[in-house]
gemmi code that builds the backbone of each chain (N, CA, C; Angstrom):
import gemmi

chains = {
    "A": [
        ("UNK", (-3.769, 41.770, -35.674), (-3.747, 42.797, -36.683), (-4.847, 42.609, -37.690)),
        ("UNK", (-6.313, 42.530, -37.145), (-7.324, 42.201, -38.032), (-7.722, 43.866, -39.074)),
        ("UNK", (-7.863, 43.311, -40.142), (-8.501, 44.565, -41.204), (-9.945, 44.565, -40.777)),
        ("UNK", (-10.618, 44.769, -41.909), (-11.861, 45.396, -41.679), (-12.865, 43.794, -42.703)),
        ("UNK", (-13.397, 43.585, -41.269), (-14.294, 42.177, -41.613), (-15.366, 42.435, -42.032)),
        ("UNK", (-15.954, 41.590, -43.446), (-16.965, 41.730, -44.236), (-17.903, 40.108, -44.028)),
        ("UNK", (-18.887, 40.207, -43.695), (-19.665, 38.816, -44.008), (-20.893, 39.329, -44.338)),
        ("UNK", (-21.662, 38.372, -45.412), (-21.149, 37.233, -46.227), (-19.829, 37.736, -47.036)),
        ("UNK", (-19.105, 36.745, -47.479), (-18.658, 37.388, -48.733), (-19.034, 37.475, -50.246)),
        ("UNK", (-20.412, 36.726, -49.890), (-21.160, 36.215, -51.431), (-22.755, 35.882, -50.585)),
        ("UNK", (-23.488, 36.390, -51.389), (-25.020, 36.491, -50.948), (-25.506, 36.121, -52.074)),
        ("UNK", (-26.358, 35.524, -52.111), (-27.527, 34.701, -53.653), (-29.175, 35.100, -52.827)),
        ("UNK", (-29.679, 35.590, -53.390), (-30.906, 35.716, -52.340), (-32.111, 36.208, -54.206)),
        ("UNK", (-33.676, 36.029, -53.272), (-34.501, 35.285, -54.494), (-35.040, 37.141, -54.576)),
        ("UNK", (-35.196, 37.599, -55.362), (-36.060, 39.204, -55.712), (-36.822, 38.968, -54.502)),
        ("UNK", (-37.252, 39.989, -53.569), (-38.373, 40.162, -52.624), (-37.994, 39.965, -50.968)),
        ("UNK", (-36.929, 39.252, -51.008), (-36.190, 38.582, -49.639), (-35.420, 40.163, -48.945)),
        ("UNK", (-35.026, 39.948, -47.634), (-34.320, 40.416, -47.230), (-33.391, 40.223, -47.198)),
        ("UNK", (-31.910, 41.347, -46.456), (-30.808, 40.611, -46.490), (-30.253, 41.538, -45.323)),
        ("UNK", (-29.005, 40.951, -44.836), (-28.174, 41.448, -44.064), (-26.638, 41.244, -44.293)),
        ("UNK", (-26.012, 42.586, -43.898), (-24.528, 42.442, -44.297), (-23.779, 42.846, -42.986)),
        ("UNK", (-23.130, 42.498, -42.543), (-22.581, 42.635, -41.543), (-20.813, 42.838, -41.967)),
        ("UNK", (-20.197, 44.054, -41.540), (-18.951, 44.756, -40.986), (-18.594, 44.694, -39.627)),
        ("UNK", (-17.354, 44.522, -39.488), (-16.666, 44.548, -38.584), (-15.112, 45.634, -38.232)),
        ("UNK", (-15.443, 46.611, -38.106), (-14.080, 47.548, -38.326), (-12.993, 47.277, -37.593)),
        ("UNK", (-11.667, 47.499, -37.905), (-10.648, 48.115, -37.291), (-11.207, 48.900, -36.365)),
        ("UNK", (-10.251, 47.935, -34.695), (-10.823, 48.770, -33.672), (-10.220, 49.654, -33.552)),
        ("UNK", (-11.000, 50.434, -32.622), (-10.434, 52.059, -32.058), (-10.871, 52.717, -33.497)),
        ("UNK", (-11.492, 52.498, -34.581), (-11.886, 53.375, -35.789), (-12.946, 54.112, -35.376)),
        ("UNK", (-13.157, 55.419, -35.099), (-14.418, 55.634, -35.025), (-15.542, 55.698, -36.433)),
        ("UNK", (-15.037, 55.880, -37.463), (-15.494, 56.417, -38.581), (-15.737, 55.127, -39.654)),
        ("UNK", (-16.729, 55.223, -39.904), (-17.325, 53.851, -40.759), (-18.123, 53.814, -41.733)),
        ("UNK", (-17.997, 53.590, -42.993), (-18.695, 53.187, -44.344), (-19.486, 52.399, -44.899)),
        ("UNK", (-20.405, 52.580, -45.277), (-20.917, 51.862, -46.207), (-21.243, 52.171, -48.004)),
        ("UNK", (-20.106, 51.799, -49.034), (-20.045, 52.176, -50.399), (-20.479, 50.822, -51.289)),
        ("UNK", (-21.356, 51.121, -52.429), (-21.835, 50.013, -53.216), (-21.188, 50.188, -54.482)),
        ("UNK", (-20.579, 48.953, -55.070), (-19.945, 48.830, -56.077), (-20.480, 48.412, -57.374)),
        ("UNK", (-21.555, 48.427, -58.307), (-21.742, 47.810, -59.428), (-20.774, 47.735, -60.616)),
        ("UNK", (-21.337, 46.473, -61.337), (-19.987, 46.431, -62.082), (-20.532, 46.945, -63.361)),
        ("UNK", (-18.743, 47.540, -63.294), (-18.472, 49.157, -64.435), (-18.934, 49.954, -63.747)),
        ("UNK", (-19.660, 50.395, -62.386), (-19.552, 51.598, -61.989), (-18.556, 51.620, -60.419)),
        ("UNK", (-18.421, 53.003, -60.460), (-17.528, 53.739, -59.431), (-18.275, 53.485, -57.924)),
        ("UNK", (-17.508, 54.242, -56.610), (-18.051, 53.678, -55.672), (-19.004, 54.663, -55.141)),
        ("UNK", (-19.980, 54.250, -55.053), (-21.247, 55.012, -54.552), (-21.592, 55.423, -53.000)),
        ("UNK", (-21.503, 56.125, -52.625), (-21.822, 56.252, -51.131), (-22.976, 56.038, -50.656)),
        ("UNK", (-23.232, 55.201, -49.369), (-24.821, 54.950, -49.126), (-24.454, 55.941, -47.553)),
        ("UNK", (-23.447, 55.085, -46.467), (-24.394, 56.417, -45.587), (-22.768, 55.894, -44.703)),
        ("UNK", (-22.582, 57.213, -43.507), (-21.676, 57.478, -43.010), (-21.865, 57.767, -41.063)),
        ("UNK", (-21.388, 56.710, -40.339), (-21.392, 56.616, -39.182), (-20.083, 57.600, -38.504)),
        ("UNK", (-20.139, 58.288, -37.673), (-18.776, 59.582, -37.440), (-19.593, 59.038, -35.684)),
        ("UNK", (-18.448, 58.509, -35.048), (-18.547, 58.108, -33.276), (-20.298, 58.066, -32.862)),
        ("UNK", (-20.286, 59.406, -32.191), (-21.643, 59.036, -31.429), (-22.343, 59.630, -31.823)),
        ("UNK", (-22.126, 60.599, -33.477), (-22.741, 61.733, -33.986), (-23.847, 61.337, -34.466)),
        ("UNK", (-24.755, 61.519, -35.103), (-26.062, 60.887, -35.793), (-25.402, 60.850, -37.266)),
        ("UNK", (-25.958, 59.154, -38.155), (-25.376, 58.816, -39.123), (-25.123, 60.067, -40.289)),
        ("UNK", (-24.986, 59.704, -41.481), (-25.193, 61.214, -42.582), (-25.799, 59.851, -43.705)),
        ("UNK", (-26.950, 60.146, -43.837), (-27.726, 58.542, -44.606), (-27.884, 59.172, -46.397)),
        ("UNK", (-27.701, 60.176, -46.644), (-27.945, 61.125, -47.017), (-27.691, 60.250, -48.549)),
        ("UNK", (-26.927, 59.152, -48.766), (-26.377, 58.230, -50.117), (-27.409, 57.095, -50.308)),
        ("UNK", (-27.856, 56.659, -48.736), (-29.129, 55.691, -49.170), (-30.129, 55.882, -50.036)),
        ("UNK", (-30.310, 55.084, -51.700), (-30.879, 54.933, -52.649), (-32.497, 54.733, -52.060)),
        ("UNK", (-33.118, 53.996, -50.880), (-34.558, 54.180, -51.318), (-34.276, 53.619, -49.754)),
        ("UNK", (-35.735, 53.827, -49.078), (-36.478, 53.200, -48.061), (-36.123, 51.955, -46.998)),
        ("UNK", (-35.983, 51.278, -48.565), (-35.726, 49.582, -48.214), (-34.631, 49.821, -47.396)),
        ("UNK", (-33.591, 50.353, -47.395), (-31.997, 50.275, -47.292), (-31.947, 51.263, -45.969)),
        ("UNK", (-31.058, 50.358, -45.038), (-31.168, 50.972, -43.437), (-30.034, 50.349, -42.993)),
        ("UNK", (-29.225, 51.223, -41.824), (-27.778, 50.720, -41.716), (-27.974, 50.921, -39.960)),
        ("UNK", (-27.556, 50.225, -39.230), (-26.693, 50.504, -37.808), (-25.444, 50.426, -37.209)),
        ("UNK", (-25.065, 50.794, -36.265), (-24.127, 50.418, -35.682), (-23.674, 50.404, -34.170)),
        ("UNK", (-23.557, 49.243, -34.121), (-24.359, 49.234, -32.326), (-23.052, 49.608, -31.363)),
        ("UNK", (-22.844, 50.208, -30.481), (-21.560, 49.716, -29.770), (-20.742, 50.705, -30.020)),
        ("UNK", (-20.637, 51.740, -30.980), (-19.667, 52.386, -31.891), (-18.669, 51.148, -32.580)),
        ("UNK", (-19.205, 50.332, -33.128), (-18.196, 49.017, -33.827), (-18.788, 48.652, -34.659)),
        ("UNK", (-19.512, 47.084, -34.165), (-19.972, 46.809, -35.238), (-21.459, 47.677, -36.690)),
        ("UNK", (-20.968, 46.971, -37.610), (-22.238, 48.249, -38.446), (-22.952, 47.050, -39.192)),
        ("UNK", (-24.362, 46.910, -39.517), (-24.916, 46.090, -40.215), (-26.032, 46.795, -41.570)),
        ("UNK", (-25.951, 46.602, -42.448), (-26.804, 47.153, -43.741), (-27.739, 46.175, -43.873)),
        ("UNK", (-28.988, 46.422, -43.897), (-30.285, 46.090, -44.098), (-31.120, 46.047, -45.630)),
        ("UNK", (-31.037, 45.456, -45.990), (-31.988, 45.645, -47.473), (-33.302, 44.617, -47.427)),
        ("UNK", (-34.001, 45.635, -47.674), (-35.842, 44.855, -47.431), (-36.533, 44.522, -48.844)),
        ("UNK", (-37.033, 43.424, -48.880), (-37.247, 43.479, -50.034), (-36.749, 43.379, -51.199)),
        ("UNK", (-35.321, 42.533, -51.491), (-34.232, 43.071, -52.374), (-35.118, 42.998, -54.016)),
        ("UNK", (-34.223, 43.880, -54.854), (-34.672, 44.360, -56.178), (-33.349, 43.897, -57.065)),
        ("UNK", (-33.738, 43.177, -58.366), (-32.286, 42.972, -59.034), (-31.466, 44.236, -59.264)),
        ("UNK", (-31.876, 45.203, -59.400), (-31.101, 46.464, -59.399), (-29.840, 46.932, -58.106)),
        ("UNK", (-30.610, 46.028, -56.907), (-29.614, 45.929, -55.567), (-28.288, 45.136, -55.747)),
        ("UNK", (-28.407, 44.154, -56.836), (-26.468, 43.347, -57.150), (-25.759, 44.309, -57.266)),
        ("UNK", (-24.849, 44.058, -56.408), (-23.672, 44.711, -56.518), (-22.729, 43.803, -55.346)),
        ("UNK", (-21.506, 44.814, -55.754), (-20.420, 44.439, -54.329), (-20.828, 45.747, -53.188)),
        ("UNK", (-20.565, 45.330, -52.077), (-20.962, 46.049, -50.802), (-20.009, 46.311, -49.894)),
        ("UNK", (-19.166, 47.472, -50.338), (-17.895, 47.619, -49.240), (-17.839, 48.355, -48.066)),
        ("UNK", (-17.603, 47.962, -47.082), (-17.500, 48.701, -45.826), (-16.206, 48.988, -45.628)),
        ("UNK", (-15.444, 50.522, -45.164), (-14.384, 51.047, -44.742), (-14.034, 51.439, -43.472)),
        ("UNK", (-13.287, 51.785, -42.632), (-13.345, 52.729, -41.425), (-12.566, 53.646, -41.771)),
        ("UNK", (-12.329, 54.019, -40.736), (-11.048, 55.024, -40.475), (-10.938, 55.959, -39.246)),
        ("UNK", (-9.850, 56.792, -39.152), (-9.651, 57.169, -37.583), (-10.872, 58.516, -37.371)),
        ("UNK", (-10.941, 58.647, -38.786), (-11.578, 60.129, -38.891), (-11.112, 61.267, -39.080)),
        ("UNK", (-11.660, 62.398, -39.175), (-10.759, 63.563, -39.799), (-10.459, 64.367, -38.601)),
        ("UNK", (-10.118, 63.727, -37.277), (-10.010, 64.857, -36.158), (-8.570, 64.556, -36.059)),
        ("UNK", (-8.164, 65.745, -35.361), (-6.439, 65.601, -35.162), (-5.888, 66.369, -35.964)),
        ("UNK", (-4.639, 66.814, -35.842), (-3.485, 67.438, -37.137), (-2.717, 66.497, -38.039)),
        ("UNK", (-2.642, 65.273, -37.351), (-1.564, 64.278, -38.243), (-2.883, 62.815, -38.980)),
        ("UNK", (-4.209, 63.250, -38.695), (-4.707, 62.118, -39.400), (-5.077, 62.222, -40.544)),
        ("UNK", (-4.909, 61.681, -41.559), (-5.412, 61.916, -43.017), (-6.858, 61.336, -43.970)),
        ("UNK", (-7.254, 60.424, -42.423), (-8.797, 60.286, -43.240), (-8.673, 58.832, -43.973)),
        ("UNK", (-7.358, 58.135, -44.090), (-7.141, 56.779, -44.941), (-8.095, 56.363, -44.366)),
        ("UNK", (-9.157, 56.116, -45.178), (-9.923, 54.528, -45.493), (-9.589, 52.902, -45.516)),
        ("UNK", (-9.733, 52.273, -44.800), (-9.238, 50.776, -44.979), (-10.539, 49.686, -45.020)),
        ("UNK", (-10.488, 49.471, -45.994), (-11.920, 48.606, -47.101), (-11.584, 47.221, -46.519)),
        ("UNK", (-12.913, 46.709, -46.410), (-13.109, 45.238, -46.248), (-12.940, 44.524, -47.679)),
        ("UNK", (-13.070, 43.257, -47.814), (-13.287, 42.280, -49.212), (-14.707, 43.013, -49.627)),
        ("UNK", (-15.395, 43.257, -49.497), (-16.962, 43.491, -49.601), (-17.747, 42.232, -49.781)),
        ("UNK", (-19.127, 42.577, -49.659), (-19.961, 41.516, -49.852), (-20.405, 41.598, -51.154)),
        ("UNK", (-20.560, 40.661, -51.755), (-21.251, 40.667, -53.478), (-22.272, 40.185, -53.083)),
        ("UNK", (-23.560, 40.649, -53.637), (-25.153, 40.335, -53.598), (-25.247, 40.456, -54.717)),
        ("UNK", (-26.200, 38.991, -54.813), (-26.755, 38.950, -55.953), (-28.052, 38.808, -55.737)),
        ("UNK", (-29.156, 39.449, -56.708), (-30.529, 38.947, -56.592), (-31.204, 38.255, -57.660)),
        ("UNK", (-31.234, 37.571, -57.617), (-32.249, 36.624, -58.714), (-33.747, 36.849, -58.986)),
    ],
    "B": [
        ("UNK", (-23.751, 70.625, -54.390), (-23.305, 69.272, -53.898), (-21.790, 68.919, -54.124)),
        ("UNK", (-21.769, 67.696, -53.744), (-20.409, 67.106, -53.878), (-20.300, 66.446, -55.262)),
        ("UNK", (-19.356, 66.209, -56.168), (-19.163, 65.353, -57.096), (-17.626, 65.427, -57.704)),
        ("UNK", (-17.792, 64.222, -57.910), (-16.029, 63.625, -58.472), (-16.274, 63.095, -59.702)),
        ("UNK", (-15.152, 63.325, -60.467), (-15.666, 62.629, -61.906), (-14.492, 62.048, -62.437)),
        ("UNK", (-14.175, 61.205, -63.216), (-12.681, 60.537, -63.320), (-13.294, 60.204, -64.956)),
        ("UNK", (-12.453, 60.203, -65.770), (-12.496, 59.256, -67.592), (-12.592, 57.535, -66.882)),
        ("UNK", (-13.353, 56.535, -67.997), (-13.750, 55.287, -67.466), (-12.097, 54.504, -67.655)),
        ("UNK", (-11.359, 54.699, -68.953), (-10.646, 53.917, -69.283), (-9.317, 54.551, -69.545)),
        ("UNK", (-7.890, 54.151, -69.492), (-6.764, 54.625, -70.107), (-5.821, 53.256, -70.120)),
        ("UNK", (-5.482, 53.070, -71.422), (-4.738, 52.195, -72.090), (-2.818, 53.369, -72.189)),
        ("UNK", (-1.695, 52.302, -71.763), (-0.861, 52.716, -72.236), (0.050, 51.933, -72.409)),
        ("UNK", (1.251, 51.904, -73.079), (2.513, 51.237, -73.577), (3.023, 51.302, -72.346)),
        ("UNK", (3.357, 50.046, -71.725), (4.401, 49.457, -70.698), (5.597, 50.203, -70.861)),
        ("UNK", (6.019, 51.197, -69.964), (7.019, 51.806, -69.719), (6.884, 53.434, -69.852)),
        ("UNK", (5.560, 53.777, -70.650), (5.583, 54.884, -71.045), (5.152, 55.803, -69.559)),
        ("UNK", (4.678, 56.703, -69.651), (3.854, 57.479, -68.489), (2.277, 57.577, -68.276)),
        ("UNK", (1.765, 57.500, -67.555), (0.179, 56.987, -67.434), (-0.118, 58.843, -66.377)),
        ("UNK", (-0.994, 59.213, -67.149), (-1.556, 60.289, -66.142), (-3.045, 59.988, -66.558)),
        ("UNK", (-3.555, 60.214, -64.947), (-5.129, 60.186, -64.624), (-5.698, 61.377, -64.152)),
        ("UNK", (-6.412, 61.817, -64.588), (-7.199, 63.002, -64.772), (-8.458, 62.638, -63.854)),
        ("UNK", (-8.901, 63.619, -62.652), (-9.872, 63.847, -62.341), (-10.941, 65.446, -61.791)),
        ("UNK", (-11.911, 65.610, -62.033), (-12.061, 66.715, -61.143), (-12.996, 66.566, -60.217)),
        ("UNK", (-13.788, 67.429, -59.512), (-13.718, 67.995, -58.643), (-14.665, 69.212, -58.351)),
        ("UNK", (-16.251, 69.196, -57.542), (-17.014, 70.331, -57.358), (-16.919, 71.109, -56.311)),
        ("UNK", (-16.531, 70.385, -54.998), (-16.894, 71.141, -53.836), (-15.256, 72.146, -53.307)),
        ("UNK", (-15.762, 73.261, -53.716), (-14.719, 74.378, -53.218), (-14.015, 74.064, -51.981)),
        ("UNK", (-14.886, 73.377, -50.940), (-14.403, 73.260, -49.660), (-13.578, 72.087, -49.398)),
        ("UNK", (-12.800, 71.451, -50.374), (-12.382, 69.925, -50.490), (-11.149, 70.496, -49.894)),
        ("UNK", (-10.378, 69.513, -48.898), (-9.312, 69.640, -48.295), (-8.470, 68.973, -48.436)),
        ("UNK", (-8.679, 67.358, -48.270), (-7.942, 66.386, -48.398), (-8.720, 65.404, -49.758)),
        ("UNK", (-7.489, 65.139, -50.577), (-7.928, 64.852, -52.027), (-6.812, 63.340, -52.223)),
        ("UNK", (-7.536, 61.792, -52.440), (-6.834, 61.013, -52.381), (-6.812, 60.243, -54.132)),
        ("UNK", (-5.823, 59.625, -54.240), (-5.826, 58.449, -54.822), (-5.977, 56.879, -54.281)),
        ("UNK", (-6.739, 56.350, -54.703), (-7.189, 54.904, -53.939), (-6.634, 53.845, -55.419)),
        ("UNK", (-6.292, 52.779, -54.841), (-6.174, 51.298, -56.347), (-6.542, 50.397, -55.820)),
        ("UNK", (-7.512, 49.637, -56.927), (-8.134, 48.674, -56.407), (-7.333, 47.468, -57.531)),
        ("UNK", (-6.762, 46.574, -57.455), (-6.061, 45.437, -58.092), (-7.487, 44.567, -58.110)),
        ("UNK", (-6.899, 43.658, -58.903), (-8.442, 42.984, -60.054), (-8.318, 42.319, -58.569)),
        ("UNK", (-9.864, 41.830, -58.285), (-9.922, 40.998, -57.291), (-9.867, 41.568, -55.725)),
        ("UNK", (-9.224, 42.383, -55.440), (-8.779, 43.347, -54.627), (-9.220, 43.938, -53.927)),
        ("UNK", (-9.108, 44.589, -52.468), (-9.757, 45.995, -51.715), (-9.261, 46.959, -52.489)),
        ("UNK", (-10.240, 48.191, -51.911), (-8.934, 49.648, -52.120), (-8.335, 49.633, -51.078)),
        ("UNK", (-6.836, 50.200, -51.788), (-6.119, 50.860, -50.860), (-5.938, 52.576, -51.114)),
        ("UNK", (-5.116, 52.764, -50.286), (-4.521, 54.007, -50.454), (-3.089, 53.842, -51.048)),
        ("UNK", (-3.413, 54.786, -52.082), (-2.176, 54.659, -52.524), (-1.252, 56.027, -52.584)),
        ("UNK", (-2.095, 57.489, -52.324), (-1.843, 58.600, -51.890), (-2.141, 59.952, -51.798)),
        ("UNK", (-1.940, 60.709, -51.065), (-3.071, 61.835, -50.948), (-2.485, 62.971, -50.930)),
        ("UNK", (-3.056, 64.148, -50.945), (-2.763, 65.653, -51.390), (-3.456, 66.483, -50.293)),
        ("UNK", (-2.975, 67.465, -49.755), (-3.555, 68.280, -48.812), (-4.327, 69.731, -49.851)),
        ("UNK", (-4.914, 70.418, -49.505), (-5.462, 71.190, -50.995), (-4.388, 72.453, -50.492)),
        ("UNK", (-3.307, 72.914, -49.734), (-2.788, 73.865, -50.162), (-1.774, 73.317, -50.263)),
        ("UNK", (-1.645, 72.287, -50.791), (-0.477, 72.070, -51.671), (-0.381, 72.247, -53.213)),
        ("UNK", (-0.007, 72.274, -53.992), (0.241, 72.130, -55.319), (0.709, 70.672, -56.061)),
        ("UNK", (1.607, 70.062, -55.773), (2.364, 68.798, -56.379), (2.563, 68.493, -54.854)),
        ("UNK", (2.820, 66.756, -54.846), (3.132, 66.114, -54.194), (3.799, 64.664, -54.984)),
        ("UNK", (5.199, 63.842, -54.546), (5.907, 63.296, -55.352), (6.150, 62.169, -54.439)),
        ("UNK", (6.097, 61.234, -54.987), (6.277, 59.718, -54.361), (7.118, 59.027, -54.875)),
        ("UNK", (8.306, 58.693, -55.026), (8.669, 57.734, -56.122), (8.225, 58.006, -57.690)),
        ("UNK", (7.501, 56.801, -58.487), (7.126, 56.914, -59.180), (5.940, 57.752, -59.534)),
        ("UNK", (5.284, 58.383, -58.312), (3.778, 58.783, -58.413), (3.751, 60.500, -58.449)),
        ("UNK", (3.647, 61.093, -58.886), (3.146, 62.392, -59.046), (1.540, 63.536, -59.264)),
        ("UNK", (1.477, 63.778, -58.034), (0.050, 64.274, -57.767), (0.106, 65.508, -57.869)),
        ("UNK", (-0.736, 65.756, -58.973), (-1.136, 67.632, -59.108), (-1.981, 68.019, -58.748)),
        ("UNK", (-2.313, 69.337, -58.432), (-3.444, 69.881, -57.963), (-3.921, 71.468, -58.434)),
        ("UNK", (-4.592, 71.219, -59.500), (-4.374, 72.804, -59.321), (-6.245, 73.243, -58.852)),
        ("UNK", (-6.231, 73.935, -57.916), (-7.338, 74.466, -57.006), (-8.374, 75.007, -57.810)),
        ("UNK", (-8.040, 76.242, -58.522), (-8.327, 77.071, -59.367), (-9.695, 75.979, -60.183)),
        ("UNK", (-9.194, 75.509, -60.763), (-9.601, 74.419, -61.757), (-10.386, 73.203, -60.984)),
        ("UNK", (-10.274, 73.287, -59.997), (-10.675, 71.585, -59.499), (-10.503, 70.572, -59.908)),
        ("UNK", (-9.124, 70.411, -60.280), (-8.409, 69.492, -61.012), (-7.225, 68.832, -60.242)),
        ("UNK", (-7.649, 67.556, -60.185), (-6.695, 66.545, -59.599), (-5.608, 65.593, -60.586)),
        ("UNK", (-4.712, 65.327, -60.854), (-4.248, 64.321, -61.675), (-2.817, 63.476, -61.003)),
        ("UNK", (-3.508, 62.463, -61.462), (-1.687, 61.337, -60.968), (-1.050, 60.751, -62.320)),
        ("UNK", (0.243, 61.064, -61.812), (1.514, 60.655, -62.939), (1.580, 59.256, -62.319)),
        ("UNK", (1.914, 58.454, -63.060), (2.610, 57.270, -63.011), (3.871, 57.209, -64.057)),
        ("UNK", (5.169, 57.241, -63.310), (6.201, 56.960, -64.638), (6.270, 55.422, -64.666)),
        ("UNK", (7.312, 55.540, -65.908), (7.427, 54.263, -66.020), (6.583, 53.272, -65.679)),
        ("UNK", (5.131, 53.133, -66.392), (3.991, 52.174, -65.959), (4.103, 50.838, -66.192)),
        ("UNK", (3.959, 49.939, -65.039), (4.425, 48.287, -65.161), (3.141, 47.273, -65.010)),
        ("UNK", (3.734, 46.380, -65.648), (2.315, 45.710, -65.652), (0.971, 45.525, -64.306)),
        ("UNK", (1.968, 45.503, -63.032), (1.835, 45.519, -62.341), (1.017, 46.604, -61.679)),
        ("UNK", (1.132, 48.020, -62.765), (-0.013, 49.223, -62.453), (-1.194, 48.869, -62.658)),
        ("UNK", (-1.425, 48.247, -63.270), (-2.834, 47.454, -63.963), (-3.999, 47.258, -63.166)),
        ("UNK", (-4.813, 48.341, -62.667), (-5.608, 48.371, -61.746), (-7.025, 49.803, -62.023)),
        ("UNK", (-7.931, 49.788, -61.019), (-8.236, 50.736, -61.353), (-8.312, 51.902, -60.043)),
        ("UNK", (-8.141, 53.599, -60.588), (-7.796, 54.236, -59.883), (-9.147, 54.954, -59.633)),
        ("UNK", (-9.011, 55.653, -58.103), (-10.272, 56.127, -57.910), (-9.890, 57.339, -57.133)),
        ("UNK", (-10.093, 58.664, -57.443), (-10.216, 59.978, -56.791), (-11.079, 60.144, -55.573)),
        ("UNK", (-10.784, 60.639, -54.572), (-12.031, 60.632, -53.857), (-11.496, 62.429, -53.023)),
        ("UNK", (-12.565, 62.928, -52.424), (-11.892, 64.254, -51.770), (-13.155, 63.993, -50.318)),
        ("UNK", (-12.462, 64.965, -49.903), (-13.283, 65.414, -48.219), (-13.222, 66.898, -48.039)),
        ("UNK", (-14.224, 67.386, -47.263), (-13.690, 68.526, -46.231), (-12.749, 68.030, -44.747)),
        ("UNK", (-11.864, 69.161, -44.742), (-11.282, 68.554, -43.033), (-12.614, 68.805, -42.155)),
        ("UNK", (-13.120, 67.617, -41.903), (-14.412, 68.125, -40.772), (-14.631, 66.267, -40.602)),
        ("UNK", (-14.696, 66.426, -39.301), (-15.334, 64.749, -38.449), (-16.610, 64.486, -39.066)),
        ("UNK", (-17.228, 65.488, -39.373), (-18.684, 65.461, -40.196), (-18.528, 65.144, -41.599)),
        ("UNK", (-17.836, 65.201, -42.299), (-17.742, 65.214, -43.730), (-17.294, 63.913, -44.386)),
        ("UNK", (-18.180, 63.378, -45.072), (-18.074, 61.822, -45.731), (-17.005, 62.132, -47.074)),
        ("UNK", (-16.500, 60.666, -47.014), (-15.572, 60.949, -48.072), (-16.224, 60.122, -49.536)),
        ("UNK", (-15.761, 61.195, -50.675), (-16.849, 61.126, -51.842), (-15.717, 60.197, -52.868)),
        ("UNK", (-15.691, 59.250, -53.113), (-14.759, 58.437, -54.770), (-15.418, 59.150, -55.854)),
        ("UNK", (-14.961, 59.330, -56.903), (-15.338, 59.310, -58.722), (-15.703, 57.880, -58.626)),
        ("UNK", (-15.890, 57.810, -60.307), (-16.410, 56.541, -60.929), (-14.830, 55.455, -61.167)),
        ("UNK", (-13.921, 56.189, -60.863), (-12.785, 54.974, -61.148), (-12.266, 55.023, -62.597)),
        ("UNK", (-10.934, 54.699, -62.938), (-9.949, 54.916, -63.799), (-9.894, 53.535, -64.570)),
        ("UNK", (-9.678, 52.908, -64.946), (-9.662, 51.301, -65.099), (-8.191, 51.209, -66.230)),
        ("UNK", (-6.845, 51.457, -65.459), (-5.763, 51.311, -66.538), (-5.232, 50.225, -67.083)),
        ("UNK", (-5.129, 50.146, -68.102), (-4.653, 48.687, -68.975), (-3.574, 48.802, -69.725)),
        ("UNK", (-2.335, 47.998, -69.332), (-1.008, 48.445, -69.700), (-0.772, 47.205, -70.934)),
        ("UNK", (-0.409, 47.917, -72.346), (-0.295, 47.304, -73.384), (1.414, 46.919, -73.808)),
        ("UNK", (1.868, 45.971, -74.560), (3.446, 45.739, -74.171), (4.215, 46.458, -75.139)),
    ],
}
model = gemmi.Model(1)
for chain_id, residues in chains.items():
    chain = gemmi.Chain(chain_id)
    for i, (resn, *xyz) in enumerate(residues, 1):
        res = gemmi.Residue()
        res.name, res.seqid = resn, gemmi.SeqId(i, " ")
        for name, pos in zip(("N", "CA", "C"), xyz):
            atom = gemmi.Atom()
            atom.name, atom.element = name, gemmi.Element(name[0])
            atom.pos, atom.b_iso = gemmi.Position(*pos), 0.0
            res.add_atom(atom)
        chain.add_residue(res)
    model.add_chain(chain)
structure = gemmi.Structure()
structure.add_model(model)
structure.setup_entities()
């Protein structure tokens, strides 16, 4: 009965470095998140994986920032170059998706990853 | 576009009633949730509204909706320390295509 796996759960990385975050959803989810958390602010949407559809990236803040997901499962977020403005927490969700009459779209959030940049 | 908007903070007296206020841009919003995140915490779900509904009632929890307005709000009676979290609105269209949007989050702090 695994939830929705987040690694790292804590990232320290130097201004200029790259990084990688890696999710792991609830299987059989087709539908998958990536939302950034700064603190005191609300959750921000970066970009949205729906099965075999092409992503909706449409929340990604700049260039640097690039997401996959290989397999229809796993999903990994990319940041090039990190900027201190990039700290935050980094939550990934799934869910069944909005198809069907009885599904409601619940979201089920990982721990997230906290990045920090120095 | 899409946008959700929620107040940052609400303080209340332990026992009293806690309502959270949010609204709401996109006409086409279908399914309209409440999420809580406990200090330390994931979100969860804590409960959701279909948009032709009006009220929806949980126990302690009471979800309004009025359309017209694009106005979402949750009752909490009797608020326990244990409410002490922060709340986050989020809505969708019913569509496999349609990402689901949070506000900025509620942050309630229950005073004794």
């Amino acid at each position: 009965g695994a939830g929705v796996s987040q690694s790292p759960s804590n990232k320290v990385t130097e201004k200029g470095k790259d990084v990688e975050l890696r999710c792991d959803p609830i299987s059989g989810h087709t539908a998958l998140y990536w939302y950034r958390q700064s603190l005191g602010q609300g959750l921000e949407f970066l970009i949205y994986f729906q099965g075999n559809s092409a992503p909706d990236k449409s929340g990604l803040p700049s260039d640097r920032f690039s997401a996959e997901r290989t397999g229809g499962s796993v999903s990994t977020l990319t940041i090039q170059r990190t900027q201190q403005e990039d700290s935050a927490v980094y939550l990934c969700a799934s869910s069944l998706g909005l198809t069907g009459t009885v599904n409601t779209g619940e979201l089920f959030f990982g721990e997230g990853s906290r990045l920090t940049v120095l | 576009g899409e946008d959700v908007e929620q107040s940052l903070f609400l303080s209340v007296r332990e026992g009293d009633s806690s309502v959270i206020n949010c609204t709401y841009t996109d006409s086409s919003s279908t399914y309209l949730y409440w999420y809580k995140q406990e200090p330390g915490a994931g979100l969860q779900l804590l409960t959701y509204i279909f948009s032709n509904m009006d009220m929806k009632q949980d126990q302690r929890l009471t979800v309004l909706l009025n359309k017209k307005d694009k106005h979402l709000s949750l009752r909490i009676a009797d608020t326990q320390t244990g409410d002490s979290a922060i709340y986050f609105c989020a809505e969708t269209r019913y569509s496999s295509a349609s990402k689901i949007i949070f506000g900025s989050g509620t942050r309630l702090s229950i005073r004794p």
